[in-house]
C-alpha positions in Angstrom: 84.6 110.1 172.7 84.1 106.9 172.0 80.8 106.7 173.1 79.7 109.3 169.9 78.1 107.8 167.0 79.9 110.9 164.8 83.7 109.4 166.3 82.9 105.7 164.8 81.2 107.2 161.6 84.6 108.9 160.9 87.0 106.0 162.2 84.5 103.7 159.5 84.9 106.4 156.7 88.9 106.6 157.5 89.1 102.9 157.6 87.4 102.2 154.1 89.5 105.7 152.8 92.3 104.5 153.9 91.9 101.0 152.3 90.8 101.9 149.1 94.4 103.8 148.9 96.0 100.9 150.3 94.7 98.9 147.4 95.1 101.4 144.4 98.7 101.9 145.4 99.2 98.0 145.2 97.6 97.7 141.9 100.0 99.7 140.2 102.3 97.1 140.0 100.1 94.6 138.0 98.7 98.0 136.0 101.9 98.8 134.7 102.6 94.8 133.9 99.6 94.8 132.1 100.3 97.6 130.2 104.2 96.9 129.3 105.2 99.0 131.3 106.8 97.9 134.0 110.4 97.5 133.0 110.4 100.6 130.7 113.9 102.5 131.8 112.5 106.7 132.3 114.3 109.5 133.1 113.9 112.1 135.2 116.2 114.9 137.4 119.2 113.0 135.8 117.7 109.4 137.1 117.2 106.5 135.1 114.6 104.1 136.7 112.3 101.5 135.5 108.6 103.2 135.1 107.1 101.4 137.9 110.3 102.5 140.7 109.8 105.9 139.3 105.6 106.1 139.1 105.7 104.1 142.8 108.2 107.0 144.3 106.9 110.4 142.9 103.2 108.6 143.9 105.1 108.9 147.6 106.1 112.3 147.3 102.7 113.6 146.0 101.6 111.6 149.0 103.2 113.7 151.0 103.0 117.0 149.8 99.2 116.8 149.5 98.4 115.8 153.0 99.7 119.3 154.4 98.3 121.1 151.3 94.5 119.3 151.9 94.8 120.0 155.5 95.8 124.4 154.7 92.7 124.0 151.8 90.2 122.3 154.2 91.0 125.6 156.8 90.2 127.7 154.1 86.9 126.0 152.6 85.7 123.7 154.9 86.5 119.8 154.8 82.9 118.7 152.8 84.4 120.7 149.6 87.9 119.2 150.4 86.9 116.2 149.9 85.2 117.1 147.2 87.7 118.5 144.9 90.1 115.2 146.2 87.6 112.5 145.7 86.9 113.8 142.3 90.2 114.4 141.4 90.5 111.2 142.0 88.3 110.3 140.2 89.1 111.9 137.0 93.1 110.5 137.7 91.1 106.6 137.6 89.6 107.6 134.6 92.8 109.1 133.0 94.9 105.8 134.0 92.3 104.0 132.2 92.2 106.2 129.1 95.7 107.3 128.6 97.7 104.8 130.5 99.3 103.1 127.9 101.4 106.4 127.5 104.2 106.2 130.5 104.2 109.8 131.1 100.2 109.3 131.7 100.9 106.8 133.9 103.2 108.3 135.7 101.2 111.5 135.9 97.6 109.8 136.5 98.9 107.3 139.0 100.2 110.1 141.1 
C-alpha cells in the first residue's frame, strides 16, 4: 500500500486536515480573550461555566457526534460531496465567528 501514490496523497491531505483542526481548536482560547469573552460565566443544562470551558466542551461533543454522522452521509453521497458540505460549513462557521462573535451564544454556536 504504501507503494501507491493515491495512499500518500491521502495520508498528506489527512495530515494538513488534521492540523488545520489542531490549530483552530487552539485558537479559541486567544479568540475568546480577544473578544472578552473568556471569563464570561454561561449557562446551560443547569451548568454555569466560564464561555471558553463551555465553547471548548460542546466543540468536543460536536466533535464527536459528527465523525459517525460524516461517515453514515459519505455512504449515502459519496465522500467528494462530504467534504464538500463540511469544508464549506466550515467555512461559513469561520466567517460567522468573525462576524458575529462578539455575541457568546455566536461564539459558542460558530466555534462548534
Amino acid at each position: 500500500m504504501i507503494k501507491k501514490p493515491l495512499f500518500w496523497l491521502i495520508y498528506v491531505i489527512f495530515v494538513v486536515v488534521a492540523a488545520g483542526g489542531l490549530m483552530a481548536t487552539a485558537q479559541i482560547g486567544p479568540i475568546a480573550k480577544d473578544y472578552g469573552l473568556a471569563t464570561l460565566p454561561m449557562m446551560l443544562f443547569g451548568t454555569t461555566l466560564p464561555l471558553l470551558t463551555m465553547t471548548l466542551s460542546i466543540d468536543n461533543l460536536c466533535n464527536g457526534f459528527t465523525r459517525p454522522l460524516c461517515g453514515f452521509i459519505s455512504d449515502k453521497i459519496g465522500r467528494e460531496n462530504t467534504m464538500f458540505i463540511v469544508f464549506t460549513g466550515e467555512g461559513l462557521a469561520m466567517l460567522g465567528l468573525m462576524n458575529y462573535g462578539h455575541d457568546p451564544i455566536l461564539f459558542m454556536t460558530f466555534a462548534a
